[in-house]
C-alpha positions in Angstrom: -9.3 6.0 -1.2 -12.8 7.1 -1.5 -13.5 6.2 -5.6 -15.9 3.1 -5.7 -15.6 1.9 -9.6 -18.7 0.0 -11.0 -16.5 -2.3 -12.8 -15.4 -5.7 -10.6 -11.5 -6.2 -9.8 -10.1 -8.9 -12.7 -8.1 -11.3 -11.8 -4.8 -9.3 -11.5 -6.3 -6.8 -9.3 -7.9 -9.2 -6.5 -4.2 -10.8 -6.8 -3.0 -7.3 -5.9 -6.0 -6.8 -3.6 -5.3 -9.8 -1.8 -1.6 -8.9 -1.1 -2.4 -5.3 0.5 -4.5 -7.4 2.8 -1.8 -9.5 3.5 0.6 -6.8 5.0 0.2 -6.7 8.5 -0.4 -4.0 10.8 2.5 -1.3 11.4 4.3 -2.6 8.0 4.7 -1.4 4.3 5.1 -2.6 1.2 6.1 -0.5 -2.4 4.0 -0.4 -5.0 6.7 -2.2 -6.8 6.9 -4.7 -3.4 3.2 -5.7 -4.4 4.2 -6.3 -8.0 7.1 -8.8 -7.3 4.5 -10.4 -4.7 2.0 -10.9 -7.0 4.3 -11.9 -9.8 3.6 -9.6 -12.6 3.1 -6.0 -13.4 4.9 -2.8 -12.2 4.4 -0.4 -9.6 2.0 2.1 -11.9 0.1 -1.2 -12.6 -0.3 -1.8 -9.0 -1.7 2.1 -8.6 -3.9 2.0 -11.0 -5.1 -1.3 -9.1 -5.1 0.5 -5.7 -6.6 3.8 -7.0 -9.8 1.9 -8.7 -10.3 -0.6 -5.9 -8.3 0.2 -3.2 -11.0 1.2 -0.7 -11.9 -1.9 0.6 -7.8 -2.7 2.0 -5.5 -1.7 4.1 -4.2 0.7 1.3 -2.4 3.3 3.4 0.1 0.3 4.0 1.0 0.8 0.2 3.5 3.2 -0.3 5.8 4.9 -2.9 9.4 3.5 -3.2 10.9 6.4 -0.8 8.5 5.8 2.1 5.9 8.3 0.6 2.2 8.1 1.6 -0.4 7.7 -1.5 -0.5 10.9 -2.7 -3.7 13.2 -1.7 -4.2 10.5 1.3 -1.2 11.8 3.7 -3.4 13.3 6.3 -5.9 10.3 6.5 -2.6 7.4 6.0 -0.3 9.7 8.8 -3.2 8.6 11.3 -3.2 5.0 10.3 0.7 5.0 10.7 0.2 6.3 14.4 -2.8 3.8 15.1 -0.3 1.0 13.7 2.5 2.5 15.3 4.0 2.5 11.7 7.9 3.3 11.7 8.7 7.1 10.1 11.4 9.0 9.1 12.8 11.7 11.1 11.1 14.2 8.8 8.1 12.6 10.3 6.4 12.6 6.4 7.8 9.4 5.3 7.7 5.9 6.2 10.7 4.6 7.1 11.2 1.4 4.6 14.3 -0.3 6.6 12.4 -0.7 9.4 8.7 -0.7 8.0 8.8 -2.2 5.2 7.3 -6.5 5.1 9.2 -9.2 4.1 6.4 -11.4 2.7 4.4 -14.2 3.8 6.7 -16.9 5.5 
């Protein structure tokens, strides 16, 4: 995620920022995972997060509900997932969330 905003992350979005980093290597949250982590907001609250600041994270581990890479990032997060080893689908596009997807800090 390439866009570098001028404006510092408030408080909600280094909460956000902070749970991306979290996930570990090979493993996926939702956008709407992140929101229940954090404890307020929604998924598109989370994106807007991810797509103003999301640079600086592991962001590719941040995916859409069905397993879907960040849209316009598939190529680049498709090389992350075979770096991480990152379970897919059989169609080989999405993420598979039952066996990728991070149950949270312990």
């Amino acid at each position: 995620m390439p866009f570098e905003p001028d404006v510092e992350p408030d408080e909600y979005a280094e909460a956000v920022l902070d749970a991306v980093e979290s996930i570990p290597p090979g493993r996926v949250l939702s956008y709407g995972d992140i929101a229940e982590l954090v404890g307020r907001g929604g998924p598109r609250q989370v994106g807007r997060v991810m797509s103003l600041y999301g640079g600086g994270v592991p962001w590719w581990r941040v995916v859409r509900a069905d397993g879907g890479p960040p849209r316009c990032h598939e190529r680049r997060a498709h090389e992350h997932y075979r770096e991480e080893g990152t379970p897919l689908r059989p169609d080989g596009v999405r993420v598979d969330m039952g066996r990728a997807r991070w149950e949270g800090p312990s």
